[in-house]
C-alpha positions in Angstrom: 0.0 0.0 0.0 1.1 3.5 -0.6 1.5 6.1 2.0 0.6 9.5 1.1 1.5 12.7 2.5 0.7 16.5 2.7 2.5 19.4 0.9 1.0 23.2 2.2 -0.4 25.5 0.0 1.5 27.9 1.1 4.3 29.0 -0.8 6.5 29.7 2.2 6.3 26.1 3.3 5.4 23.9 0.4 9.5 23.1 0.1 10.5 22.1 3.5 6.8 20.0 4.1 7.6 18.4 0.6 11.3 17.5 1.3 9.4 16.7 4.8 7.3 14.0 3.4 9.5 12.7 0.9 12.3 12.3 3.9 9.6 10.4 6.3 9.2 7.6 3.4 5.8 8.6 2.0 5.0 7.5 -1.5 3.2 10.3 -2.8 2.1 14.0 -1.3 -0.9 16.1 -2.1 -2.0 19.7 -2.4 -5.8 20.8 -1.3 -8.1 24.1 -2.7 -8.9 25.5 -0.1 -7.1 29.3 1.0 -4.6 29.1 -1.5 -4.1 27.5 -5.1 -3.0 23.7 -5.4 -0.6 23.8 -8.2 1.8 26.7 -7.3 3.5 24.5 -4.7 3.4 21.6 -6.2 6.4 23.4 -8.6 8.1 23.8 -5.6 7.6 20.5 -4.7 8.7 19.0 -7.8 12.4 21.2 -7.7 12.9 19.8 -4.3 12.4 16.2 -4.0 13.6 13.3 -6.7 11.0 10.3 -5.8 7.7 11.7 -4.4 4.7 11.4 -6.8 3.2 14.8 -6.2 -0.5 15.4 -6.8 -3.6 17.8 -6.3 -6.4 16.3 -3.7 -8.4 17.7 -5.1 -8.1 20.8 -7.5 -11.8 22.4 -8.2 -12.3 21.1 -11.7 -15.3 23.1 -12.9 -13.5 26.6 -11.5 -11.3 26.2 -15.0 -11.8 24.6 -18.3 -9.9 21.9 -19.5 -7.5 23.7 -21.5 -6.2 25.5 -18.5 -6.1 22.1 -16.5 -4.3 20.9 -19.5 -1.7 22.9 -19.6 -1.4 22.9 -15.9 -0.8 19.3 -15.7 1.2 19.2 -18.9 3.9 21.5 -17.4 3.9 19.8 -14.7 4.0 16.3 -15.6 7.1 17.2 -17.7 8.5 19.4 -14.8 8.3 16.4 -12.1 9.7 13.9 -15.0 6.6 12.1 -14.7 5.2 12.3 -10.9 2.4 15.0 -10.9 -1.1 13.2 -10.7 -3.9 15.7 -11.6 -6.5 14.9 -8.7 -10.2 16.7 -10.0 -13.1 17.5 -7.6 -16.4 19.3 -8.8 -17.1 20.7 -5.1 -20.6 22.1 -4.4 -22.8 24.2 -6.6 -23.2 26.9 -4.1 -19.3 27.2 -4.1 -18.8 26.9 -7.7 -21.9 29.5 -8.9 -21.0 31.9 -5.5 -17.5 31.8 -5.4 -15.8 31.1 -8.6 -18.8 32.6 -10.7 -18.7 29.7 -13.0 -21.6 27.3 -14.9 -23.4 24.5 -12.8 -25.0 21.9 -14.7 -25.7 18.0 -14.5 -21.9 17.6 -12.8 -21.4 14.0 -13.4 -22.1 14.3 -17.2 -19.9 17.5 -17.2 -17.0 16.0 -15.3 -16.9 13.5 -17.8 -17.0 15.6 -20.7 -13.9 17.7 -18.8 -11.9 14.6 -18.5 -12.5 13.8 -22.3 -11.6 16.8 -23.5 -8.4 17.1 -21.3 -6.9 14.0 -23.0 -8.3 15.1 -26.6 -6.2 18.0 -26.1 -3.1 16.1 -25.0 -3.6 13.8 -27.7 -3.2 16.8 -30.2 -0.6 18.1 -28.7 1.3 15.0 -28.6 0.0 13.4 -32.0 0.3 16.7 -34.0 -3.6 15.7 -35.3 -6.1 18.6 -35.3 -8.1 18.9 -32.1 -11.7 18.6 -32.4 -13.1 18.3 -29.7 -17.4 19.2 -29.6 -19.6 18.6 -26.2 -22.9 19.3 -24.5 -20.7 21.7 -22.5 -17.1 21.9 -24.0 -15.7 22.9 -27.5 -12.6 22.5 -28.6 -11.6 23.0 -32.0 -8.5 26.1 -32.5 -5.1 24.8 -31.8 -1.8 26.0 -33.6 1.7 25.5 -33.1 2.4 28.4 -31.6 -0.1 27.5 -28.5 0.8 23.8 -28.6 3.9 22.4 -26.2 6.0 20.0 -27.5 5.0 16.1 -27.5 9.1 15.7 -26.6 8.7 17.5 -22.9 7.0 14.3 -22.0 10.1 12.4 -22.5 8.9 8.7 -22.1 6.4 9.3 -19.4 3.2 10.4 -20.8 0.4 12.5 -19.7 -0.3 12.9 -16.2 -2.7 10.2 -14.4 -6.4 11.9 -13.7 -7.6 10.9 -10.3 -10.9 12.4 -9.7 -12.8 12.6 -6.0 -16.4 11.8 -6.0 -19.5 10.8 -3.1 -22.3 10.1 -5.1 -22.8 6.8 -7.1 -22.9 8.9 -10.7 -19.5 10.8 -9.9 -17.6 7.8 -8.8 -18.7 6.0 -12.1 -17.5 8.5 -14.4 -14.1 8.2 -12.4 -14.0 4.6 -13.5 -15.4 5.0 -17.0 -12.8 8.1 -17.7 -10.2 8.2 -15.0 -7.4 6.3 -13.9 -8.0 6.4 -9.9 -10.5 7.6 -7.7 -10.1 9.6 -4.4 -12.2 8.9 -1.8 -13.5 11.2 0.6 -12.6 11.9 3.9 -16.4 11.3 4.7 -16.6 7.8 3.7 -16.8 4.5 5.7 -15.7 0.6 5.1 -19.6 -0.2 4.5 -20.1 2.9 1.9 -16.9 2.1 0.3 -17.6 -1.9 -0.1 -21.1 -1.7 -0.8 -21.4 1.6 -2.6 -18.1 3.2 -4.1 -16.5 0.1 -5.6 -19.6 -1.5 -7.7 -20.1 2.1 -9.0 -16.0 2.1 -10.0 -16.7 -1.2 -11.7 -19.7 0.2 -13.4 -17.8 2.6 -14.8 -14.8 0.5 -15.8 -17.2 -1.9 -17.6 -18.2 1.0 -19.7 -15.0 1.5 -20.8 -14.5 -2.3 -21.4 -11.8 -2.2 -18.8 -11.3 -4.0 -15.7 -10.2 -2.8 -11.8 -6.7 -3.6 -12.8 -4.2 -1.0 -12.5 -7.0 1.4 -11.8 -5.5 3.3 -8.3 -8.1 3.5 -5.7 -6.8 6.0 -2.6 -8.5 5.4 0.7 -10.5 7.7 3.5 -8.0 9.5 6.0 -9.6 10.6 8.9 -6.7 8.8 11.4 -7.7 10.1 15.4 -4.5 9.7 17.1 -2.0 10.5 19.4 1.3 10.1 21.6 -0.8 10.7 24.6 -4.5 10.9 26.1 -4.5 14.8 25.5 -3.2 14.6 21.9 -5.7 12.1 21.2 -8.7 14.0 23.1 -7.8 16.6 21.1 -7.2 15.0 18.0 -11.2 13.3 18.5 -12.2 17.1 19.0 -11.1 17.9 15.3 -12.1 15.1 13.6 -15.3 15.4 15.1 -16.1 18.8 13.7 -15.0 18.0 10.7 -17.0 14.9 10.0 -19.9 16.9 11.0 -19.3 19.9 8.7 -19.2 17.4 5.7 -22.3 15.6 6.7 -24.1 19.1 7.1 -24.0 18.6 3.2 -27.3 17.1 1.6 -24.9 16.1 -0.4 -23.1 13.6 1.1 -26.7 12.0 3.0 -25.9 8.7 1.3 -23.2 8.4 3.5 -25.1 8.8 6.2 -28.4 6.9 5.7 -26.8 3.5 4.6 -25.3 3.3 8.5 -29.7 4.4 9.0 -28.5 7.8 10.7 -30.1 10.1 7.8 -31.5 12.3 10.5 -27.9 13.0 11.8 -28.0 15.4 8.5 -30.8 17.1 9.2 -29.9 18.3 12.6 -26.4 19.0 11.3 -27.6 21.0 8.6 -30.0 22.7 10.5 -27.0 23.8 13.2 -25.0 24.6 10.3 -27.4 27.5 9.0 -27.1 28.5 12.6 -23.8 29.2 12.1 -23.1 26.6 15.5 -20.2 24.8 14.3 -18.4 23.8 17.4 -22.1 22.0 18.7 -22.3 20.4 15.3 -19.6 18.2 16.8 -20.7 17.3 19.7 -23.4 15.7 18.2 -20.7 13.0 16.6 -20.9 10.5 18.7 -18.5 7.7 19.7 -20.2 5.1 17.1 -20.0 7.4 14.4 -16.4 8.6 14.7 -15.1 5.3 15.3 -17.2 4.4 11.7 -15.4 7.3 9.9 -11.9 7.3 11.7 -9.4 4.5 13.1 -9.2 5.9 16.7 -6.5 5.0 18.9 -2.5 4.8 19.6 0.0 5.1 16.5 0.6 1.3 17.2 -3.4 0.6 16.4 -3.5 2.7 12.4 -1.7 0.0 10.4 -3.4 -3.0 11.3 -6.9 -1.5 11.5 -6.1 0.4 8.4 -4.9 -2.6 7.2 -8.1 -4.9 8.4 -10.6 -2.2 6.9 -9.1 -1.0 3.4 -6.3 -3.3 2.6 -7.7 -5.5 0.1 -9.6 -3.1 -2.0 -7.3 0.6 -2.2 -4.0 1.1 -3.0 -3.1 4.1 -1.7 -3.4 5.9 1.6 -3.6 9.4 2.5 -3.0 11.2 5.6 -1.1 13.8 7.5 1.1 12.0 10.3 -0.6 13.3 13.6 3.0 12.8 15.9 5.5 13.9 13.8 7.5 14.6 17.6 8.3 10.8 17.4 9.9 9.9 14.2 10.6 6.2 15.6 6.8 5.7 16.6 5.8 7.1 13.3 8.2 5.4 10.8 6.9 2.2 12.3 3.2 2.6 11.2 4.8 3.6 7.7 6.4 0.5 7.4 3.7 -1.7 8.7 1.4 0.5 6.3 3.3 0.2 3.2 3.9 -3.4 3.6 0.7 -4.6 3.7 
């Protein structure tokens, strides 16, 4: 299994938490959107280290059309000599319509569309054939030399991987139809993952004619631990918020009404228009965080990470929460990447 890191968004730190993470032994590191863009570090990150894949988890796909996110990942992919992974997300409506002022419209049908016309314009670029690319929602049909990059930058190691992040059952098959991994998120459980997430993936690859094989699937994260009682009280505190601000969303309900607590969302959402965000999480009980996170001492990740996840992802991503005890830590990285 593969270990994956953090790298900040911040441009001040994304070197030193890159080396960072490449140092402790993880396989891969990620960027997030959230106060800061996702692929300015990842250049950073890329001049700094030699081995670590580097990736965006996840970049907000429909704040950008797909020649922008094709030339992002292009540069680099070639940059990184063939360890950037372009990790798409399509976020909320709300947040895409409110914030970035861009188009909403049947997202899993869009998404797919974006994914298909990013490699229609990679193929150009590396084929030299005209792009032609015509969709419900994205044209592309202009491309001259001047604008396209060479096909030699890519040396021998192709366009980028697309990963794409995804809840719902429509989303999640697009990424197995289209994409080459799927990321799943934070808010998801064994029992949503086995009985929901994977025969959607397959779904998808069976479109496509394809099998699971190679496809990369990269786990839930939400790891509530510590070196001490404190650390991990406090650690419980966090997680607990946070897996009640994402099922505050209707849009992740599925999540919760296939463990039968759908009218968890209700009352979250309801606090949440309040504006009560730190009594949101007290309403997480003991049941529910232990269904969401792997709660315990360092010792206890691996093996229950292991137990839960181990036969059906290939990648897991987390930030280590006891980086004061290198030994401790490098342990559950070994045990991890073993299994």
């Amino acid at each position: 299994m593969k270990v994956d890191g953090g790298i900040s968004s911040n441009l001040h730190e994304a070197i030193n938490s890159a080396k960072d993470a490449e140092a402790a032994g993880y396989s891969g590191a990620w960027t997030a959107e959230t106060s800061h863009d996702p692929f300015l570090p990842l250049l950073m990150a890329a001049e700094h280290t030699t081995t670590l894949e580097i990736g965006t988890s996840i970049a907000v796909a429909f704040a950008r059309s797909p020649m922008t996110l094709a030339n992002t990942a292009w540069d680099l992919q070639a940059y990184s000599q063939g360890r950037f992974i372009l990790g798409l997300g399509s976020q909320i409506q709300p947040h895409i319509t409110k914030r970035f002022s861009m188009p909403w419209s049947k997202p899993a049908l869009r998404m797919r569309e974006m994914v298909m016309a990013i490699h229609a314009i990679w193929d150009a670029w590396l084929t030299g054939e005209r792009l032609e690319f015509r969709g419900e929602f994205y044209t592309h049909t202009l491309m001259t030399p001047m604008f396209s990059p060479a096909a030699s930058d890519l040396g021998t190691f192709g366009p980028p991987k697309i990963f794409l992040a995804g809840v719902g059952e429509l989303m999640t098959e697009v990424a197995g139809e289209v994409c080459d991994g799927f990321i799943c998120h934070g808010f998801t459980t064994e029992k949503y993952l086995r009985e929901v997430t994977i025969p959607a993936l397959e779904r998808g690859r069976a479109k496509a004619g394809k099998t699971m094989d190679g496809f990369e699937i990269v786990g839930p994260s939400f790891v509530v631990s510590g070196n001490d009682e404190r650390e991990l009280e406090r650690a419980s505190i966090g997680t607990r918020k946070q897996i009640a601000f994402y099922g505050s969303t209707p849009a992740y309900r599925p999540v919760l009404e296939l463990h039968g607590w759908g009218d968890l969302q209700d009352r979250l959402n309801a606090l949440s228009k309040q504006g009560q965000w730190d009594e949101m999480g007290t309403l997480i009980t003991d049941e529910v965080l232990n269904t969401f996170a792997v709660v315990g001492e360092p010792e206890r990740i691996a093996p229950e990470l292991t137990r839960r996840y181990g036969d059906v992802i290939q990648r897991i991503s987390f930030y280590a929460p006891y980086k004061s005890d290198p030994e401790r830590w490098s342990k559950v990285m070994a045990d991890l990447q073993s299994a």
